[in-house]
Every structure is written in structure tokens, then in C-alpha cells.
C-alpha positions in Angstrom: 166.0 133.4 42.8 169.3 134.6 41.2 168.0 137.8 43.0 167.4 136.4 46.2 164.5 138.5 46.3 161.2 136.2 45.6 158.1 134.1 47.3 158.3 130.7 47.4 154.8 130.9 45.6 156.4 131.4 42.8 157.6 128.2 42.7 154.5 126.8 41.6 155.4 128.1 38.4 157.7 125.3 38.0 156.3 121.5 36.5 155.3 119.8 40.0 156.3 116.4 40.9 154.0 113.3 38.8 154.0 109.9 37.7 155.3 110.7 34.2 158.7 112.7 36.0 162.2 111.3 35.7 163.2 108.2 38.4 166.3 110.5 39.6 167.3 111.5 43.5 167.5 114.9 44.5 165.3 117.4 47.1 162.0 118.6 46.8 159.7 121.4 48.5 156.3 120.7 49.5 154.2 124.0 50.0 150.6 123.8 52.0 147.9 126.2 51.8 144.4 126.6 53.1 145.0 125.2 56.2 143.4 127.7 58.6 147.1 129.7 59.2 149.3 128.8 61.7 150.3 131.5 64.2 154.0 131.9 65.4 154.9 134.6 67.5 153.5 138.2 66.4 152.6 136.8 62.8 150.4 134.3 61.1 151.2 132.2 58.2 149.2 130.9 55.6 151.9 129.2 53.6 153.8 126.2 54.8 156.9 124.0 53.3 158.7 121.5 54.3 161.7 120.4 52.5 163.2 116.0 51.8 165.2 114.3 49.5 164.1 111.2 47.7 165.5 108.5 45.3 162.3 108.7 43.3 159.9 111.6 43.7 156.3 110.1 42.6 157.4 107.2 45.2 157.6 109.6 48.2 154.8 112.0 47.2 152.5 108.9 47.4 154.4 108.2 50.5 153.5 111.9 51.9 150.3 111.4 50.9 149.4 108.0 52.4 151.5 109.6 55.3 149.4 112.2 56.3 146.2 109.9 56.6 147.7 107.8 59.2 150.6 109.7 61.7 150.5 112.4 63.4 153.2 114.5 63.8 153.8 118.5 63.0 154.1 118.2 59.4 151.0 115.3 58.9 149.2 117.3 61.4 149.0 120.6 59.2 149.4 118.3 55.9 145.7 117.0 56.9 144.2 120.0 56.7 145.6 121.9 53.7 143.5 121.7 51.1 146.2 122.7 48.8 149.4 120.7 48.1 152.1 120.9 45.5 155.5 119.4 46.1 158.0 120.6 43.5 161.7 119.6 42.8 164.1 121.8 43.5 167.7 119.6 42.5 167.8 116.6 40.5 171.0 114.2 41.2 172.3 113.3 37.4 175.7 112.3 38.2 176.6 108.7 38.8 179.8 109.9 40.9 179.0 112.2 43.9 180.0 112.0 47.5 177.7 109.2 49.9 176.4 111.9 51.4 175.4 114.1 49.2 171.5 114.1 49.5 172.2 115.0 53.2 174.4 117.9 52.3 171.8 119.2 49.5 168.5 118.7 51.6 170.9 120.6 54.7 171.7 123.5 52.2 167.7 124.3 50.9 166.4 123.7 54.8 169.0 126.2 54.9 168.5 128.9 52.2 164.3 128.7 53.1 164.8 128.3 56.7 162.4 125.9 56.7 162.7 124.6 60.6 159.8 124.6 62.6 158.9 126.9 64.8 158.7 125.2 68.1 162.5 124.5 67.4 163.0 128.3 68.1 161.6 128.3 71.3 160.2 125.0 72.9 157.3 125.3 74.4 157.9 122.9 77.2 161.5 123.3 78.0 161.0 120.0 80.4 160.8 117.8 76.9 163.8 119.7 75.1 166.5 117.1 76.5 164.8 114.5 73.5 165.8 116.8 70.7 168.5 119.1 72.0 170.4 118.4 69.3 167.4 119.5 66.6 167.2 122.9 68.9 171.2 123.6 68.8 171.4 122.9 64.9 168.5 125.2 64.3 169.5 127.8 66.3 172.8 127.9 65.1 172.6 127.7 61.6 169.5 130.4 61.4 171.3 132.3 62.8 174.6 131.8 60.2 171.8 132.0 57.5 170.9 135.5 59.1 174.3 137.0 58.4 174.4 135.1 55.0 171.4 136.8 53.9 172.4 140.6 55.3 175.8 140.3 53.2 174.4 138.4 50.1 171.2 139.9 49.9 169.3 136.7 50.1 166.0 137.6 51.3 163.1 134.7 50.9 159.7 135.8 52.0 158.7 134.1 55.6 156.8 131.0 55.5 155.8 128.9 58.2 158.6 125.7 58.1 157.9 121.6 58.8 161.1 120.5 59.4 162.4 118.8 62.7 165.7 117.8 61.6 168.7 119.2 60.4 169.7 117.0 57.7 173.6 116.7 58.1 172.7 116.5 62.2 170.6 113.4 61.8 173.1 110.9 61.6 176.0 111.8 63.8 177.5 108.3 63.5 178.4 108.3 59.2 178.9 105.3 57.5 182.0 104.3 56.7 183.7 103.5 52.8 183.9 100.3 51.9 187.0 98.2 52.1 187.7 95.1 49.8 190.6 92.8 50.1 190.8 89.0 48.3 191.7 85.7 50.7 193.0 83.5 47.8 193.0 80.6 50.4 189.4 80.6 50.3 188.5 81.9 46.8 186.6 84.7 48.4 186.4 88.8 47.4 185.3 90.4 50.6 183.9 94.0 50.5 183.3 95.6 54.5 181.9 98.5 55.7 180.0 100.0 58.9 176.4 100.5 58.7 174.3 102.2 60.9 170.9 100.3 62.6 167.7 101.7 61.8 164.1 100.7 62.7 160.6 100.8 60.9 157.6 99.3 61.4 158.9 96.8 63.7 161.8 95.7 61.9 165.3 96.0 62.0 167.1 97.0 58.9 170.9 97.8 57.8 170.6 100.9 54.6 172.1 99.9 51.6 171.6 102.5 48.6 168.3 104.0 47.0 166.2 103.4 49.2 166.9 99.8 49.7 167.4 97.7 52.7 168.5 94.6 54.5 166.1 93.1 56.8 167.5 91.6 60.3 165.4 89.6 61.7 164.2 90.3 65.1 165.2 87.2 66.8 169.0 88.0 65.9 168.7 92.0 66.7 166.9 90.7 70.0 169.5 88.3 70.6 172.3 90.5 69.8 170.7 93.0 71.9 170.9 95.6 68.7 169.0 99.0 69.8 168.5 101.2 67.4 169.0 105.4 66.8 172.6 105.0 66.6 174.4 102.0 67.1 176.3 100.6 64.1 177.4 97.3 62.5 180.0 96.0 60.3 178.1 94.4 57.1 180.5 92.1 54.8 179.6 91.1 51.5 181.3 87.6 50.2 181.7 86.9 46.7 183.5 83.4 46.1 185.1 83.9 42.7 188.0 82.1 41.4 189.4 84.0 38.3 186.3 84.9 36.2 184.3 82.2 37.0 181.9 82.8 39.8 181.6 79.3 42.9 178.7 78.6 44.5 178.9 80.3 48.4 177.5 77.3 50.7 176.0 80.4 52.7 174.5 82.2 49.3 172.1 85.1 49.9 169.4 84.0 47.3 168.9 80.0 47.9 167.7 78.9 44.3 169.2 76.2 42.5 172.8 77.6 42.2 173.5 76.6 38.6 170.2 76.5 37.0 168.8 80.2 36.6 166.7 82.3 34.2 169.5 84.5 33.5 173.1 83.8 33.2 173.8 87.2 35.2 171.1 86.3 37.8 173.6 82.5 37.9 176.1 84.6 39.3 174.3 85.1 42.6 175.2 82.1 43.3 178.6 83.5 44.9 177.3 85.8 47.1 176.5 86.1 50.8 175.7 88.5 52.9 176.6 89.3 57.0 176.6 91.4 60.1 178.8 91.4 62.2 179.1 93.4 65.9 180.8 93.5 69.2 178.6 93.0 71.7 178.6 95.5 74.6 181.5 94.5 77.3 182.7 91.5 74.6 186.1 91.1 73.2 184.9 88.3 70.8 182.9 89.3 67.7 179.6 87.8 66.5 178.3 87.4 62.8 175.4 86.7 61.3 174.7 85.5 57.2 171.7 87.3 56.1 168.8 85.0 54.8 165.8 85.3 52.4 163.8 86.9 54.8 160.6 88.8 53.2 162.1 89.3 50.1 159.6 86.8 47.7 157.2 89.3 46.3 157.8 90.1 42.3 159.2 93.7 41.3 155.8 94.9 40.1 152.5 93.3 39.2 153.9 93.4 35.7 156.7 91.9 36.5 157.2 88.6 37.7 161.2 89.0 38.5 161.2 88.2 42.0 162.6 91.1 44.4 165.0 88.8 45.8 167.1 88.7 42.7 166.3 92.2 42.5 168.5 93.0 45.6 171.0 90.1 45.1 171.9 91.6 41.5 172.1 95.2 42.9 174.2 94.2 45.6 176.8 92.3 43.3 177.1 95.5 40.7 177.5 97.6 43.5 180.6 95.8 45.4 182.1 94.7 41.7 181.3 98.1 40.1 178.9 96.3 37.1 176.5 98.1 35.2 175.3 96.8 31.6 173.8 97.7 28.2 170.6 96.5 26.8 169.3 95.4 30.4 166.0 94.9 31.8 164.3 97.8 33.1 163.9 96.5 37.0 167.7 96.3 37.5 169.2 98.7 39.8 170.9 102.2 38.8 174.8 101.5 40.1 175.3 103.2 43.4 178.1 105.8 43.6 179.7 104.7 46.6 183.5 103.9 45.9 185.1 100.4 46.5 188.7 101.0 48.1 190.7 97.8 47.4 193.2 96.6 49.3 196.0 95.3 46.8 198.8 92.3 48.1 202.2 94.1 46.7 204.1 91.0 46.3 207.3 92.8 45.4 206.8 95.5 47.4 206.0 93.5 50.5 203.2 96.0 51.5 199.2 96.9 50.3 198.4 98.8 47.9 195.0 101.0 47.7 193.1 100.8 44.5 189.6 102.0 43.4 187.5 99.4 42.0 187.3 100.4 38.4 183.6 100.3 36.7 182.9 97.7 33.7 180.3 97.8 31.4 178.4 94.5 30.3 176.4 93.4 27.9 173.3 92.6 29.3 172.8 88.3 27.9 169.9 86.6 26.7 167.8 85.0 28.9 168.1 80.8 29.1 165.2 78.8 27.8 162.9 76.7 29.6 164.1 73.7 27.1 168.0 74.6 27.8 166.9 74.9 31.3 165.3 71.3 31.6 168.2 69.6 29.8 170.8 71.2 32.5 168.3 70.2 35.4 167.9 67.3 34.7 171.6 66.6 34.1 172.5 68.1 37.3 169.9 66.1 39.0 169.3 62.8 37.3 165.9 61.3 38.2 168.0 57.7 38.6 169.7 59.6 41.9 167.1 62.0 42.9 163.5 60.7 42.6 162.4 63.9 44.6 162.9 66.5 41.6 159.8 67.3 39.9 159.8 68.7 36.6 157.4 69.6 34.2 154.1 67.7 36.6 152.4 69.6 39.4 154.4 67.8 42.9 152.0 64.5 43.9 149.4 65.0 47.4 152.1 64.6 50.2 155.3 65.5 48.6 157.5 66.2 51.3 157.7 70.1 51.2 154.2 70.6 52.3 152.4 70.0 49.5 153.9 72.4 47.2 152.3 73.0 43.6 155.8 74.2 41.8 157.7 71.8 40.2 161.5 72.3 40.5 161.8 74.2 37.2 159.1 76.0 37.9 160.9 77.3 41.4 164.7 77.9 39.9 162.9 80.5 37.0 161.2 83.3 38.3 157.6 82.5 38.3 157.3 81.3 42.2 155.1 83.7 44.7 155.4 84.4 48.2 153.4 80.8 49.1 155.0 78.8 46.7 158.9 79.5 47.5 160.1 75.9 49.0 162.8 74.1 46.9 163.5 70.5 47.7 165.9 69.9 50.1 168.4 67.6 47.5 168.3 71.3 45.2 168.9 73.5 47.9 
């Protein structure tokens, strides 16, 4: 490649994409063959690619996959009927600290440098549809034909190969997200950390991107309400830690609704303080609207393996994120940090103005789990069977037990061996 003279057949040479490859981010190609040639203009190709980025390639080449057996578009189409498929990395993200949108920019620079767009984006073939992706055709055109005079004063000369991509990464989402701003209301014992998030849709949900591939689920009846539309519009999502010095308060809005003070890990305690909202303008208003985010679907464990629920999963993630957190010696489920930087607004006392700081990242030791034993002692302390004949430990709940008949006990439901069915806490724990 260093002579910009090759085939991108030759990238097979390279290790392709498996289960036993490194969880990093970066792009990937996918070349097809066998698949009957596709005929563009005067020529006919018999190799296609299509060029992503991913936060963990063996994820999304089982997504691609499972993809191409159930939707139909361009890519899935062809995808169906190669009978040869190899999807090979091409950039691998190892740095901690690079810009938000740097996946865009790298997947925009190799749809680039292979020229990877698909052909109908060159010339539509029904010019009464081309209003719905104008934007695809303009990109397309415009930066083939840049890539044109890049490659007749570089020398950069990749064979032709029939492309699969639609978009144009850096084109795709025209409204960015912005940084996040953090400020402390004393008054309150909250740490807020805001930022603008932009609305996205699948499978008939309504979701606000976080980092890596995670997400947080609105629920319909809200985005209905709210009259949220999605392919564009944006909200404002807050995240509330109540912290007072070190010591982390229980949020009476908290995103993950165990027993505040009785948890498997003291880390996991933590999430006690934390909530998180949307909030929007609606259309025409001049009075905002807010929303605290709830459990929602978030009960199923990690893994088969692993019984730490995904709800603590995200809650954790979320917290490291905003505080900058990342520790030694912990589990292998929790989150890589995300490199999004925290701009904190400062109260200059003697100054009399604000000052802008980065949140600066700590490194903690990861700490020993609780036991069950340590955990039953504090339970029951907290909630003394004299005052609250409702808590359950240790016995399976009796027939009738006002939570529908649930079969946890209360220890059983503040630990982390609860499933999707079983997730009710009693209302004097809650």
C-alpha cells in the first residue's frame, strides 16, 4: 500500500477478524466474492467491499452475518449471495485519548482512499427518489471526485472494486454532539455533568448514544409524549451525582433502584448517587421538560457466565465516565473508560468569575467484594425485622407476599443473582 499501487485482494493476506482478536475499536473492510458480478456502467465486478467501524470486531461480524439473513438492503442484498466473505481490520483504536469523533473521521478517510461508495450514488437511477438522500449523492460526488486529484498527484491508484457504502461517514450526523459541561450546586450536594445528545431509533425503540456501543433506552410513552422524532433532533442528557466531599448520598431519583446501602461491591454502593435525565424544549415552548431515566430493560446478566446484572453494568460505566475512574485489578465486565473529556466549570471565589478545568483521571484499586454474612448483618441493621416485618432474608417470600409472589428474598435481590422475572424489591427497601 506504501506504493499505492495494489488489489485489495491482497488484503486477505492479513489475519481476518475472529473470536480470539483483540476487544479494541477501529474500521474494518469486508470483501465479497462469488456473488454472480455486479455490473456498473461499461464494467463488471466480481469483488465487492464495504467499509464500518466497530467497538468490537467479532461483535459486528456476527452482527453482519445475522444481518444479511434478515434485511434487505444493497449491501445484505449482494452479502446473501457471496459465497465468500472475509472482513479484515484495517485500524485499530489503542489510545485512550482521541477526539469523540474519531471513528467517524477514520471510517470517512478508508471509504475515501477505496472509494468504496456505491454505485447508484454516482448516478441514481430514479432521479424522482434522489430528494431522500441528496445529501449521500452530494458527499459522494464531491469527495470522489477530491479523491481523483488526490490519486493523480500522489500516485494512489487502488484497483476498482464494486463499493457497499451509502453513507459518507462524517455526513451522517450533521447535528454533532456536544462536550460535556460539569459544574457543582453545593446547595444541593449535587455534581452535574450536561451535554447534547442526538435521538436515534432501532427496532422500535428510542435511544440516546452513550459510548461503545452503549445506550440509554427512552421509553416510548415519554418520546411519544414528548413528541421526540427521530433522524436528527437532539436532547440535553444530565447526569446527577449527589456527592458530599468523598462520600457518595443516596439520589432519591437513582438510576439503578437496589437497596442503596447494601450492595455486592462497595464500588457498585456508589450507584447509589447517580441519576440520569433528558431534557428538551418542546417545539413552539419556552418552558423546558425533563425526564429521570428508569430501569427500563436493563435486567439481563452480562453473559451467561456472568451473573453481574447489566444494569450495574451501565450504572458503573456511566459514573467512571462523568468522574474520569478507571481501576486496577477489576472485573473483567467493567467498561473500558470512554475518551470523551469532562470540561468543569470551576466557582473562582477570589476571582469572582469561572474557571474551566479538565476533569483529571484517577486510578483505583479495584475492592473486594462484601460477603453474604457482612451483607446480612448490615441488612438487617438497616432494616430491623421489629420495624419492618416485610424484609425477607435468607427464606424463599411466603404464598401472597405482597410483590406478586416473588421467590427472592431481599438479600437475594440487593446481590446480583436476581433475573429478568424476579427483579421486584419491597416497597419499605426501595
Amino acid at each position: 500500500m506504501d506504493k499505492g499501487n495494489f488489489s485489495v485482494e491482497q488484503l486477505k493476506t492479513l489475519s481476518p477478524v475472529s473470536s480470539s482478536y483483540p476487544k479494541q475499536a477501529g474500521i474494518y473492510i469486508i470483501i465479497y466474492e462469488d456473488f454472480g458480478g455486479r455490473q456498473s456502467g461499461n464494467m463488471t465486478y466480481q469483488t465487492a467491499i464495504y467499509i464500518g467501524q466497530t467497538v468490537q470486531f467479532q461483535k459486528r461480524k456476527d452482527a453482519h452475518t445475522r444481518d444479511a439473513g434478515t434485511k434487505n438492503s444493497t449491501h445484505y442484498n449482494l452479502a446473501r449471495k457471496a459465497k465468500k466473505m472475509v472482513m479484515i481490520p484495517l485500524l485499530l483504536q489503542t489510545a485512550t485519548l482521541v477526539p469523540p469523533s474519531f471513528l467517524d473521521i477514520a471510517e470517512f478517510s478508508m471509504v475515501c482512499l477505496f472509494r468504496s461508495w456505491y454505485a447508484a450514488l454516482f448516478q441514481p437511477h430514479d432521479p424522482q427518489l434522489l430528494g431522500s438522500y441528496s445529501i449521500d449523492h452530494e458527499g459522494c460526488l464531491v469527495f470522489s471526485r477530491l479523491m481523483r486529484q488526490v490519486s493523480t498527484e500522489t500516485g494512489w491508484n487502488i484497483a476498482r472494486t464494486y463499493g457497499l457504502n451509502w453513507n459518507t461517514p462524517i455526513l451522517k450526523h450533521p447535528k454533532f454532539d456536544q462536550p460535556w459541561i460539569a459544574w457543582h450546586e453545593p446547595e444541593l450536594d449535587l455534581y452535574k455533568y450536561r451535554t447534547r445528545r442526538t435521538l436515534w431509533k432501532n427496532a422500535g425503540e428510542v435511544n440516546v448514544r452513550w459510548y461503545a456501543g452503549e445506550h440509554i433506552q427512552i421509553p416510548l410513552e415519554v418520546a411519544s409524549d414528548a413528541g421526540f422524532v427521530t433522524g436528527g433532533q437532539s436532547v440535553h442528557l444530565e447526569v446527577e451525582v449527589r456527592k458530599k466531599g468523598d462520600e457518595y448520598l443516596t439520589h432519591p431519583f437513582r438510576f439503578v433502584r437496589f437497596p442503596p446501602q447494601i450492595g455486592r461491591n462497595p464500588e457498585l454502593e456508589k450507584l447509589r448517587s447517580l441519576a440520569v435525565k433528558i431534557q428538551w424544549l418542546p417545539e413552539g415552548k419556552t418552558k423546558w421538560r425533563e425526564y429521570y431515566v428508569e430501569r427500563s430493560r436493563l435486567w439481563q446478566a452480562v453473559s451467561k457466565t456472568n451473573d453481574v446484572l447489566r444494569i450495574y453494568r451501565l450504572g458503573l460505566m456511566m459514573l467512571c465516565d462523568v468522574e474520569k475512574i478507571s481501576y486496577t485489578g477489576a472485573p473483567a465486565w467493567i467498561h473500558s473508560l470512554s475518551p470523551t473529556e469532562i470540561q468543569f466549570l470551576r466557582y473562582d471565589h477570589l476571582g469572582q468569575k469561572r474557571v474551566v478545568e479538565s476533569v483529571q483521571h484517577k486510578v483505583l484499586p479495584w475492592p473486594e467484594d462484601n460477603t453474604m454474612t457482612r451483607n446480612t448483618e448490615r441488612l438487617t441493621s438497616l432494616f430491623p425485622h421489629q420495624s419492618f416485618p416485610d424484609t425477607v432474608i435468607g427464606a424463599k417470600p411466603p404464598p401472597g407476599f405482597f410483590t406478586n409472589n416473588r421467590k427472592s428474598c431481599d438479600m437475594c435481590l440487593s446481590q446480583r443473582t436476581v433475573s429478568f422475572n424476579h427483579r421486584l424489591l419491597a416497597s419499605n427497601i426501595n
